[in-house]
N, C-alpha and C positions, 0 to 999 in steps of 0.2 A: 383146387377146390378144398383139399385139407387144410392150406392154411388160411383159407377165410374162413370155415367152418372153426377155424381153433381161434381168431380171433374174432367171433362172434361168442364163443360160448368162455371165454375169458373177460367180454365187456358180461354177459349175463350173470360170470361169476362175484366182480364187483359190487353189478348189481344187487346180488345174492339173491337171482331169479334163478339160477338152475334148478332141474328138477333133480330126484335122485339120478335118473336114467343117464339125464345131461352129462353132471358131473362124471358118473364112470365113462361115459367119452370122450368128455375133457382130460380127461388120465390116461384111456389110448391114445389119447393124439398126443401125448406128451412123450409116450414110451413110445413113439412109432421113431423108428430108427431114421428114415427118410424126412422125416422133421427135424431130429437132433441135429442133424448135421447143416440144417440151417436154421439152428436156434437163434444168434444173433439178428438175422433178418426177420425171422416173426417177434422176437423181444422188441424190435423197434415198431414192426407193423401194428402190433399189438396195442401199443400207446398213439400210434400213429392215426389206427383206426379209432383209438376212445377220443383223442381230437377232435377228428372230423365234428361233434358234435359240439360246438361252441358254446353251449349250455353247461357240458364239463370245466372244458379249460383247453386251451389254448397249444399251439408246437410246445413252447418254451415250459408251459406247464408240468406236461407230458414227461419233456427230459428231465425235466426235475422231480417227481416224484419216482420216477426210474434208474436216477441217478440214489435217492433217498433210500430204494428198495435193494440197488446193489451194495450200498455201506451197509447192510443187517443184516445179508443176505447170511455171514457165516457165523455170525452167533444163534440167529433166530433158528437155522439150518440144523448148528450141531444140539439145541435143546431138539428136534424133531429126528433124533437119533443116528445122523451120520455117521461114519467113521472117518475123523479126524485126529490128529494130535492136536491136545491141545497146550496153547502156552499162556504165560501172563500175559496182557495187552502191552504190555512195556516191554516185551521181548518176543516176541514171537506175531506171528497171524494166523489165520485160523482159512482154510481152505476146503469145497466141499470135493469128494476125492473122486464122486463116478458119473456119469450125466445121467444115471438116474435118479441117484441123491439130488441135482440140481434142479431137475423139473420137479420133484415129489416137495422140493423148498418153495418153489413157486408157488404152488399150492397152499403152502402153506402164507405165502407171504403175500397174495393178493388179497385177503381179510385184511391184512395189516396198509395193503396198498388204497382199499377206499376208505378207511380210518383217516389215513392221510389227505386222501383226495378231498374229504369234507372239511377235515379243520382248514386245509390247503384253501378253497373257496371260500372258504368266510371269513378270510383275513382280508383288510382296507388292501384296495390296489397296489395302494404305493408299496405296502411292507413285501406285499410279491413281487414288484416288479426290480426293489432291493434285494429279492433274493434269486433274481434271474440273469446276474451279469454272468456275458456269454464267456466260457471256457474253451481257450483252445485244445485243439485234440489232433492224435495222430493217428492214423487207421494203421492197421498191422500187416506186417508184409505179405508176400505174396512168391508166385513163380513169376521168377524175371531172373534171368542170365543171360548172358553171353556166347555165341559160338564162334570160337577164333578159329578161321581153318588153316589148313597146310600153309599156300600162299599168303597170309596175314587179313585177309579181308575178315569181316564181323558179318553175323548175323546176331539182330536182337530177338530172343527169341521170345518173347511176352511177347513183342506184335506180332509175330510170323504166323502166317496161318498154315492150317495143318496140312501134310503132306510130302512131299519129294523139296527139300529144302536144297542139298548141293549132292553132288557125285567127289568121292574123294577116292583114286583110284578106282576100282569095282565096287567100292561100298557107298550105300546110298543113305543117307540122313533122310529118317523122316521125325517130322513132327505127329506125335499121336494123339486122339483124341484124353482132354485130361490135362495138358501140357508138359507132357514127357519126350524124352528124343528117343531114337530111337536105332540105332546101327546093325542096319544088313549087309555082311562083306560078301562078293561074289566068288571068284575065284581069282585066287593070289596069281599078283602081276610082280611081285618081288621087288615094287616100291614101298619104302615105307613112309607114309605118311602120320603127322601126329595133328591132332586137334586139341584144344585147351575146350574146357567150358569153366564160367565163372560166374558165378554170384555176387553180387553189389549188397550193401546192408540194406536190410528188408528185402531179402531175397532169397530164394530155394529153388531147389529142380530135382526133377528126377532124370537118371540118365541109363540106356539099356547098351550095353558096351557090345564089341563086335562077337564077343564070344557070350553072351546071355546073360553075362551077370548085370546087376543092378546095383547103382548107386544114387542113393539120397545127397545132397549137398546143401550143407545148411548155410545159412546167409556172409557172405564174406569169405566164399570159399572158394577153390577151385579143383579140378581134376586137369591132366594132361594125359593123353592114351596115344597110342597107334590105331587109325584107323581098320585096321584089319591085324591079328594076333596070328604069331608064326611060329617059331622055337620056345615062346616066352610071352608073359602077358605082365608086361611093366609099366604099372601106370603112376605119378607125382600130385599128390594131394594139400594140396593149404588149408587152412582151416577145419573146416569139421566135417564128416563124411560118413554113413554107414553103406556098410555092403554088404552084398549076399553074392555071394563070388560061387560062379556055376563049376561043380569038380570036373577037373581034368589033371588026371595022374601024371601024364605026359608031357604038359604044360605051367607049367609051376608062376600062381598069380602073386607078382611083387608090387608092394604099393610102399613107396617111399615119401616119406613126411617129415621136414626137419630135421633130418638128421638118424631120422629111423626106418628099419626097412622092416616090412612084415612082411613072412612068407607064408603063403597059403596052398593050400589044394584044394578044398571046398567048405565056404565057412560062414557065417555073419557074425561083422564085429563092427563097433565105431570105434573111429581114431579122431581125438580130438587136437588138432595143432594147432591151436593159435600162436599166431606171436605174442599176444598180450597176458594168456594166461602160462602158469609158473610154468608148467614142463605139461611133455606129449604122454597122454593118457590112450591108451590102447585096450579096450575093452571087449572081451569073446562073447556072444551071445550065444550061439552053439558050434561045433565042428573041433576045431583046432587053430591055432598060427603059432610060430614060432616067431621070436624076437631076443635077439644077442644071444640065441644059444639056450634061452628058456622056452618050453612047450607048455603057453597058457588053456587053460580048461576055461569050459565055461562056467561062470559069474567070477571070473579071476580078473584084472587088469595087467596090465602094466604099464609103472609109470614110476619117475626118478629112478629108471636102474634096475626095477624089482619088480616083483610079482604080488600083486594085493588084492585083498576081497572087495569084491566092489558090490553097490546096489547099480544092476543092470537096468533094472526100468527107470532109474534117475538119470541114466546118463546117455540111453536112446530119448528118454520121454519128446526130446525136437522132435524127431524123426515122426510121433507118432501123434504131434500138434497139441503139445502139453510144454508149460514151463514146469520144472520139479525144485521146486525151493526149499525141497527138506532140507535141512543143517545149513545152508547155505550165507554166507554172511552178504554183507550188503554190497561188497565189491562185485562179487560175485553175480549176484542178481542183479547189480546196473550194466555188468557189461553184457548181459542177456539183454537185458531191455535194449542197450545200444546198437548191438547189430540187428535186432529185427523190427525196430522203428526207425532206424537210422537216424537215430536224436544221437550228440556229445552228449555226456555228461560231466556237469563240473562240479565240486563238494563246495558250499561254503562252512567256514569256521571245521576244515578239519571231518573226517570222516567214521560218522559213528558205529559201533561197534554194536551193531545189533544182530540176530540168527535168527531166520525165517523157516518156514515147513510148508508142508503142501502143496499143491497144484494149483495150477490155473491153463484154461486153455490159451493158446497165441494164437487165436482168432477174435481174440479180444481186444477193443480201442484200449489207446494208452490210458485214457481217462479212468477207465471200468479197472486196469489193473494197478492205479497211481492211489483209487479210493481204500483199495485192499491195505494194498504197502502202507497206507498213514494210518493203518491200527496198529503201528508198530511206535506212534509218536516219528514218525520222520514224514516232514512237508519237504513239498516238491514245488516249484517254480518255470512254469513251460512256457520259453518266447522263441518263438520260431520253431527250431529243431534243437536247441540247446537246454537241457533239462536240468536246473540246479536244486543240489540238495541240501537242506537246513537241517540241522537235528532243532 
């Protein structure tokens, strides 16, 4: 019922029939938390429903003056007093930083949205229908991994539905509601069994390990664990991973990456290992771990050998369904883009040297975050899954 109430009184606001009363409830539905989190489907509903009225305009219409309203979205945003960095359009982009900034910008930007909708209607056919050639797009990832057990057989676990998925020794795999797994060991049988889980690009999971702690797995990743933990709790990470590792003084939790071993007793930290990027960054969020003989604190890293200051919320922001493009150069930001759409990217003419800032959520189509990136003068070119770049 809230989201048709919100987009009825967002066609009134258009309208600019609301009344006082209206409006202040168009501003709690905007701040209601249980909306935010499916903003994307009422921003679509939203235009979805002013359609249905053929009198406005049309599907195609729709995504075009929506598409129109997320290119303004961060200039029009930071004159209505966000907190942003900001940079020249030639170098940098402008992002809004909190999702209450973003719906208090809506607001702002649906005056400017039937500004548009009217010049939009009174242009000859043809000049609309020249400005409605269809754009490919790619939706953003999701939970989908893999579960390799003892024996080698697979489970996929995006289709699997929830519940008692295998028995591996006494410990039982369930799938939870949410799509998280989940390991209950019963009483050790003194086999040891290991299980892998893995993520494909455009992919994540969460994983509850036999001893409680938790792991995030971000796309192109994987974990390998012992089914049930005994003397020791040694688990092998690819790609990128946060954990919140349940203390046990007795049992000392090793997670090896590339070439690096973190020791723990009770902590949260991301390890990022890719192979593509330069070296393994290791990052405390709170508790302790040690690595080569250093005992990192938290907002410390480490990474090349050393120990350094890091910004911690830039470098969970995955974890917490934000891209963080502060300082970030363009390599950087395409190989994010590349594992959670599962697009290549390829440069033509050489790869330009631009620094980005900001946020953006990765619940966003590629389209909605390719409009942002081109306030920086760099076009993009999407056929199929291969995404070239043009300075």
């Amino acid at each position: 019922m809230k989201e048709k109430r919100l987009a009825e009184l967002f066609e009134l606001h258009i309208q600019k029939k609301c009344s006082p009363s209206e409006e202040r409830e168009l501003l709690q539905l905007l701040l209601d938390p249980n909306l935010q989190r499916r903003k994307n489907e009422l921003a679509d509903g939203l235009f979805d429903a002013i359609s249905n009225d053929t009198s406005l305009m049309n599907n195609l219409q729709a995504d075009a003056i929506f598409n129109s309203i997320l290119a303004e979205a961060p200039s029009v945003a930071l004159n209505a007093g966000t907190r942003s960095t900001h940079f020249p359009p030639a170098e940098g982009i402008r992002f809004l930083k909190t999702a209450w900034f973003r719906y208090a910008a809506v607001l702002l930007l649906v005056a400017a949205a039937a500004a548009f909708l009217y010049n939009y209607n009174s242009k000859p056919q043809k000049e609309v229908a020249q400005q409605q050639s269809p754009v490919p797009d790619v939706q953003p990832g999701g939970n989908r991994a893999l579960l390799t057990l003892a024996d080698g057989s697979t489970i996929v676990l995006d289709n699997a539905a929830n519940g008692n998925l295998a028995d591996q020794g006494n410990t039982k795999i369930l799938k939870l509601d949410g799509g998280s797994l989940a390991y209950q060991p019963g009483k050790a049988n003194g086999k040891v069994m290991h299980n892998t889980i893995s993520t494909p690009k455009g992919g994540q999971y969460q994983i509850i390990l036999p001893d409680g702690s938790k792991v995030w797995l971000n796309a192109s990743s994987s974990i390998r664990f012992p089914t049930a933990f005994t003397s020791g709790r040694p688990v092998t990470i690819t790609g990128e991973a946060y954990l919140e590792v349940a203390p046990d003084k007795t049992r000392p939790f090793i997670v090896k990456a590339a070439g690096t071993e973190v020791q723990v007793l009770g902590t949260a930290f991301n390890i990022n290992a890719y192979p593509d990027e330069a070296s393994v960054k290791t990052t405390l969020v709170e508790g302790s771990v040690k690595i080569a003989g250093n005992i990192l604190k938290p907002g410390q890293a480490f990474k090349n050998g050393e120990l350094v200051s890091t910004n911690v919320e830039q470098d969970v922001a995955w974890k917490n369904g934000l891209f963080d493009f502060q300082d970030k150069d363009l390599r950087e930001v395409m190989r994010q883009l590349a594992r959670w759409y599962n697009i290549e990217v390829i440069y033509e003419n050489g790869i330009p040297e631009v620094e980005f800032g900001g946020q953006m959520g990765r619940d966003l189509k590629l389209s909605t975050v390719l409009t942002f990136l081109k306030k920086t003068n760099i076009h993009f070119k999407l056929e199929g899954n291969t995404l070239t770049v043009m300075p």
